[in-house]
C-alpha positions in Angstrom: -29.3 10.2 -17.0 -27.6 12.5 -14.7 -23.6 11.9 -14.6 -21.0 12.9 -11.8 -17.7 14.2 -13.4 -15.2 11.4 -13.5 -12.0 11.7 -11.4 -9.0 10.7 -12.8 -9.0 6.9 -12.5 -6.5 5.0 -10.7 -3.3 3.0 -11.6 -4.4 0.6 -14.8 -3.6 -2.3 -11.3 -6.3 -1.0 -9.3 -9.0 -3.4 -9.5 -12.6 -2.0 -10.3 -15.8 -2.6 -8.1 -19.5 -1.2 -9.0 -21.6 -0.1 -6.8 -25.5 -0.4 -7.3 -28.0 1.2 -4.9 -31.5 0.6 -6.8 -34.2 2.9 -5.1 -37.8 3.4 -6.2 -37.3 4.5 -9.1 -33.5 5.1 -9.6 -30.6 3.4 -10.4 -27.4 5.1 -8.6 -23.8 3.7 -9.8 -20.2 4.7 -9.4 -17.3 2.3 -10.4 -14.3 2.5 -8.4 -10.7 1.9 -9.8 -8.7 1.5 -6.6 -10.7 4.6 -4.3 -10.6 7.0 -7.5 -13.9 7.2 -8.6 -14.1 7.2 -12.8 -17.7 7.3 -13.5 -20.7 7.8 -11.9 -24.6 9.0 -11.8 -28.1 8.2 -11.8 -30.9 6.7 -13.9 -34.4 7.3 -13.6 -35.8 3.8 -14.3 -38.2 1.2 -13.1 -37.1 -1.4 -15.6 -34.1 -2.2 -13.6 -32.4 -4.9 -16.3 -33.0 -3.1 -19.3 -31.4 -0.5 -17.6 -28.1 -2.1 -16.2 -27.5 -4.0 -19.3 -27.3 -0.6 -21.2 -25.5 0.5 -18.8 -23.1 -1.9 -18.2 -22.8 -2.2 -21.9 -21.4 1.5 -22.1 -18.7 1.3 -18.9 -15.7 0.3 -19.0 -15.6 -2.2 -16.7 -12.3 -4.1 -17.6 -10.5 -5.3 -14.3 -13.6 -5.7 -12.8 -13.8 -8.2 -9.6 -17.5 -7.2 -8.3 -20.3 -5.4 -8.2 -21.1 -4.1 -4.8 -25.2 -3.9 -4.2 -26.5 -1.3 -1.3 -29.3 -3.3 0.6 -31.5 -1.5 3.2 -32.4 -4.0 5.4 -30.7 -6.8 6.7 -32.6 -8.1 9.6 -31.0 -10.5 12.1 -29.7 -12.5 9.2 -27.1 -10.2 8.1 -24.1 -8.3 10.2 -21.6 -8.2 7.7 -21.4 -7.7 3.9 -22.0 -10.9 2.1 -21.3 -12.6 -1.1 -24.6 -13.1 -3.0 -25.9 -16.6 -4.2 -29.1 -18.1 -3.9 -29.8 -18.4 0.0 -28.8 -14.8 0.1 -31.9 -13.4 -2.2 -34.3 -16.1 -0.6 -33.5 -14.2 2.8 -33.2 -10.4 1.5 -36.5 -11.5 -0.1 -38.2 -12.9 3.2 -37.3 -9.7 4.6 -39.2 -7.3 2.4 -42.0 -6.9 5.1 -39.4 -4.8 6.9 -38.6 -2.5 4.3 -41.3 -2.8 1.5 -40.7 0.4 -0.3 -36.8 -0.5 -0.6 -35.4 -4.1 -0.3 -37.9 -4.9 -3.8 -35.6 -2.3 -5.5 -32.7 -4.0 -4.3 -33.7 -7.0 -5.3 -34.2 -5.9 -8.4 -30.8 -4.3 -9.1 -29.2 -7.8 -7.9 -31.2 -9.9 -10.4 -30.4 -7.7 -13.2 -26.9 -7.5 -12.3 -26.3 -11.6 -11.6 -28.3 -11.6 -15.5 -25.9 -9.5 -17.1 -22.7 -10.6 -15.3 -23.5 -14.1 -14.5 -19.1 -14.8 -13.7 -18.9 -11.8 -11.5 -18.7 -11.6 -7.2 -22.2 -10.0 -6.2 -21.6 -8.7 -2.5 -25.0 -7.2 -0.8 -24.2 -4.3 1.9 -26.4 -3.7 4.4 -27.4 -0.4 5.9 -28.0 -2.0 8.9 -25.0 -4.7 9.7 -23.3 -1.6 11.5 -26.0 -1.5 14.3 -26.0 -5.6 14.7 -23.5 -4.5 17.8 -26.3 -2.6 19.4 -26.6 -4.1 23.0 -29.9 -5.7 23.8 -31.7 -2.7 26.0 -31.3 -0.8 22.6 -32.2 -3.5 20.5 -35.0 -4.3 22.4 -38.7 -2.9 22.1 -40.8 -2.8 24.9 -43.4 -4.9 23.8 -44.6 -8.4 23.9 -41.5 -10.5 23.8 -42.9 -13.4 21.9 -44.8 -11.4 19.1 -41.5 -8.7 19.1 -39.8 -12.0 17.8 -42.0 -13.5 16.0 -42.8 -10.6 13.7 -39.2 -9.2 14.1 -40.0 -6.0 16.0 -36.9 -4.9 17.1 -34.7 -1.8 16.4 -32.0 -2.2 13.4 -31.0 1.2 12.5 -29.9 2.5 9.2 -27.3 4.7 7.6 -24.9 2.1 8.7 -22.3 2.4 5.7 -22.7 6.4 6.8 -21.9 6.3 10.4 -19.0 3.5 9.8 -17.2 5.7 7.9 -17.6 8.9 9.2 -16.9 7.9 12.7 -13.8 6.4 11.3 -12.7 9.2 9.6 -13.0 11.0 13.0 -11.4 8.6 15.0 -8.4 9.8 11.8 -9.2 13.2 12.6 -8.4 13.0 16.1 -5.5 11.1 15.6 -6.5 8.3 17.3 -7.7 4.6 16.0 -11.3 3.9 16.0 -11.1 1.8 19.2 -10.0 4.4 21.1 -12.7 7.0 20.5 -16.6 8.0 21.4 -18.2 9.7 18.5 -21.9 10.7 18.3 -22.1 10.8 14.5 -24.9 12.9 12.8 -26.1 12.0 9.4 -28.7 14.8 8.3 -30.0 14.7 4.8 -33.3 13.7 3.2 -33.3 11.2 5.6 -31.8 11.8 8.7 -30.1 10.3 11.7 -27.7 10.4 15.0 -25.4 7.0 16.0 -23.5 6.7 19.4 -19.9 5.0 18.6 -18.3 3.5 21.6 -14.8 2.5 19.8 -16.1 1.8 16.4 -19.2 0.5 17.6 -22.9 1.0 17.2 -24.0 1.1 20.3 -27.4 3.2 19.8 -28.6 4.9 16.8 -32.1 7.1 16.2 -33.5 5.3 13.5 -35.6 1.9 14.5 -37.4 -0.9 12.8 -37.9 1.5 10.0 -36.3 4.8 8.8 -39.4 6.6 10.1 -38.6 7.1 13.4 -35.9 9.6 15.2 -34.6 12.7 14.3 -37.0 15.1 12.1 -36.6 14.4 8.6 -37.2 16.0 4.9 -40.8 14.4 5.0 -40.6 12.0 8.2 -41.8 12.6 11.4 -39.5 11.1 13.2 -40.4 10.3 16.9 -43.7 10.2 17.8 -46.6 9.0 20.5 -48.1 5.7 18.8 -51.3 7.0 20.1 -51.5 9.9 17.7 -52.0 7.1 14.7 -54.8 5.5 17.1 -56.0 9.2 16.9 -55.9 10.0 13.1 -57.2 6.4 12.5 -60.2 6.7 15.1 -61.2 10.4 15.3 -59.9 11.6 11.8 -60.9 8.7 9.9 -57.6 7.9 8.5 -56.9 4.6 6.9 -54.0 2.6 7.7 -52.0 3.3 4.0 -52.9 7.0 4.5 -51.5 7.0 8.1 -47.9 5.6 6.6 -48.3 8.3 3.5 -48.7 11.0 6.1 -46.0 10.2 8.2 -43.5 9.1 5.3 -44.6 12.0 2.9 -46.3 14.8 4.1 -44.6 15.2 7.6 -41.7 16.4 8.8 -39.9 19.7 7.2 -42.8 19.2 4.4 -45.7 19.0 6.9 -44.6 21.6 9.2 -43.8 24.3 6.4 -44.4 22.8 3.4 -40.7 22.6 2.4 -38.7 19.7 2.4 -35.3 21.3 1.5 -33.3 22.9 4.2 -31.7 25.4 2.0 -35.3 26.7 1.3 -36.3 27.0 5.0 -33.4 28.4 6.2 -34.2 31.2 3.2 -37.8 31.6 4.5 -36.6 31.4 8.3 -34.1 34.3 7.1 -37.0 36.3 6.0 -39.0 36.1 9.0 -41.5 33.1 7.4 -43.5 31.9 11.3 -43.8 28.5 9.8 -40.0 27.6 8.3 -39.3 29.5 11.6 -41.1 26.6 14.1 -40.0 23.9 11.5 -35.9 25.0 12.2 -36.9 25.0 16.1 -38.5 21.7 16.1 -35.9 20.0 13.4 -32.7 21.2 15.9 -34.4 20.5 18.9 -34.9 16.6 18.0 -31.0 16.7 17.3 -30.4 18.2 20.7 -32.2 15.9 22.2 -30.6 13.1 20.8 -27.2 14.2 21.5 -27.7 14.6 25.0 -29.5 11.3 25.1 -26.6 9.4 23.6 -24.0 11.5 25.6 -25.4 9.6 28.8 -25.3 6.4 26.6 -21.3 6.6 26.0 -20.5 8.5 29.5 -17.5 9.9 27.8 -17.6 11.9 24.1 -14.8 12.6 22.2 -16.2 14.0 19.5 -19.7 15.2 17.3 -19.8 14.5 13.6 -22.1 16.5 11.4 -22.6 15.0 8.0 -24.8 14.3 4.8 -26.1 17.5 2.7 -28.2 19.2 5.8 -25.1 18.3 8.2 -21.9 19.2 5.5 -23.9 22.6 4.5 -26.0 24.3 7.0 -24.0 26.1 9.6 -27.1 27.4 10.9 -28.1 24.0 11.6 -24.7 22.6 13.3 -24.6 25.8 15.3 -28.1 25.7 16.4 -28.9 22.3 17.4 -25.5 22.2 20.2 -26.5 25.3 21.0 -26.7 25.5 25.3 -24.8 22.2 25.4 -21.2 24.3 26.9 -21.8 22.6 30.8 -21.3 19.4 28.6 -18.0 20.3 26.8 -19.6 21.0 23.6 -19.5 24.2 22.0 -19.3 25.8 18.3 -17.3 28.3 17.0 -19.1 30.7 15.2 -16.3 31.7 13.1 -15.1 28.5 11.6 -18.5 27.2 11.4 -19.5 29.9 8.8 -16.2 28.9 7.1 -17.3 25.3 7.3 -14.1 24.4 8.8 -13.5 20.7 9.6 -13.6 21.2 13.1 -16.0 23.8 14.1 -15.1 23.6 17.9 -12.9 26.1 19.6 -9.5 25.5 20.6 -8.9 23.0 23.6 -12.9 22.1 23.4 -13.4 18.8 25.6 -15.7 17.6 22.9 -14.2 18.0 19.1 -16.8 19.0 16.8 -16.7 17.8 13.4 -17.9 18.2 9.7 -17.1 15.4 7.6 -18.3 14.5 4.2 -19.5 11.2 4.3 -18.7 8.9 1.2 -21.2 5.9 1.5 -20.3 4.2 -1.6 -17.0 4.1 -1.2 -17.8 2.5 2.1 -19.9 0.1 -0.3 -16.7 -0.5 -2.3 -14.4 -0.7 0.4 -16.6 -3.4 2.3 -17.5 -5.4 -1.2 -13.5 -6.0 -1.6 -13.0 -6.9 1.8 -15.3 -9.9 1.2 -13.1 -10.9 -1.7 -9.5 -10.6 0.4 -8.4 -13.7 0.5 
């Protein structure tokens, strides 16, 4: 078990929440007294209950009104966090065919926490109840209308808890309320993606039906021509499961170069390395793209939001993928962007650029108590 360092906790008032985001093969909690955070980490485990009961047996989790479950996909079902009974896992459950490899996980965490505190509010959060507000030319495929709904094929987005709170905090930033304010938020980690927010909003976001497509990612593709999978299927003899391994696992930053980790192929780019070179260019590129895409989308932009590991940390990243973009209003300074400033634009910049830390499971606790206010 890997442990965060606890803050100091909050008044002995404060009521607590934990969060549970169950992945593959990890269990990652915090527990919240008021916003202070007073412990935290993450488990390596498959055997979700065992785990949880131990570790629920060893926090202190006096004051304790709920425990606050992250849930990747939400369908059409869900726009809003949403206390947990019954119906709730019947319908996470029915909608496991649109994210196999991570509602099961989440699941899982929810059983083991409704076994081991059977008297305490479960609230699911969904990363993709933020993007409910997309408008129906973004929600919409291009495809057969009757199989899109029959099979559900529609665009949902994820990162939702991210881009909710870090276009907030910018709206803050500004000095402006959230209505007020276009942001293009940019959430680049593992995973990555870009959100247009027209006044708190989603009103377009990269990723689609699954978190595969969009910007380039740590081992995602991203965007690409449906006919290439025709392609590897037909000519290269690829099976369907070795398609999705390919374009889940072995592509993006990985496939290009062979490293997943930004920090390691902006250290190879540095050297001169051809391959971490082309994998930078392509990876900034797809983020350029998108912001110019989603500038047309809001007509006005008040500001651009780096955030997540890749977007908090890379200057070389930030600076690079608005590079060119000055006849729009958008511009870094180089200065404060090596400094990693909070607001890497220059002075009197029509478009404010931004680096905030996003904090997705306080969003997870901030949206589980909401449920519970009276």
């Amino acid at each position: 078990m890997t442990g965060s360092s606890p803050s100091p906790a909050g008044p002995p008032s404060a009521s607590r929440v934990l969060v549970v985001n169950c992945g593959s093969a990890t269990i990652k909690y915090r527990l919240y007294a008021g916003e202070s955070t007073i412990d935290g980490g993450t488990i390596e485990t498959t055997a979700y209950e065992e785990a949880l009961r131990d570790l629920l047996h060893r926090l202190d989790l006096a004051g304790l009104v709920a425990v606050g479950h992250r849930v990747v996909h939400g369908g059409t079902r869900f726009a809003a966090p949403t206390l947990i009974d019954d119906d709730v896992v019947a319908a996470i459950t029915d909608l496991v065919p649109l994210a196999p490899l991570h509602n099961p996980a989440n699941l899982a965490g929810i059983a083991a926490a409704r076994a081991v505190l059977p008297n305490v509010p479960q609230v699911a959060v969904f990363d993709t109840a933020f993007h409910r507000t997309l408008p129906a030319p973004e929600f919409n495929y291009a495809i057969d209308v009757g199989l899109a709904e029959r099979l559900s094929v529609h665009r949902y987005g994820f990162h939702g808890t991210s881009h909710a709170y870090v276009s907030r905090l910018t709206a803050g930033l500004l000095g402006k309320a959230p209505e007020e304010v276009n942001v293009i938020t940019l959430h680049l980690g593992n995973g990555a993606s870009a959100c247009a927010v027209a006044g708190g909003r989603s009103v377009a976001t990269s990723m689609g039906m699954s978190p595969l497509e969009g910007l380039v990612m740590g081992s995602r593709s991203g965007d690409l021509d449906p006919a290439v999978i025709f392609h590897l299927h037909r000519v290269g003899g690829m099976t369907l499961d070795d398609i999705d391994k390919l374009l889940n696992k072995r592509s993006g930053l990985v496939g290009m170069c062979g490293d997943g980790d930004m920090r390691a192929v902006l250290s190879r780019r540095a050297a001169g390395d051809p391959a971490a070179t082309l994998a930078f260019d392509v990876y900034c590129q797809r983020i350029r793209h998108y912001v110019g895409a989603y500038y047309a989308v809001l007509g006005r932009v008040d500001a651009i939001t780096f955030t997540a590991g890749v977007g908090e940390h890379a200057a070389e990243v930030r600076a690079a993928a608005l590079a060119g973009l000055e006849r729009l209003g958008i511009a870094v300074d180089r200065e404060r962007n090596d400094r990693g400033e909070q607001i890497i634009s220059p002075d009197g910049a029509e478009v404010t650029v931004c680096v905030i830390p996003t904090d997705e499971e306080l969003e997870i606790a901030n949206q589980t108590r909401a449920v519970l206010a009276p």
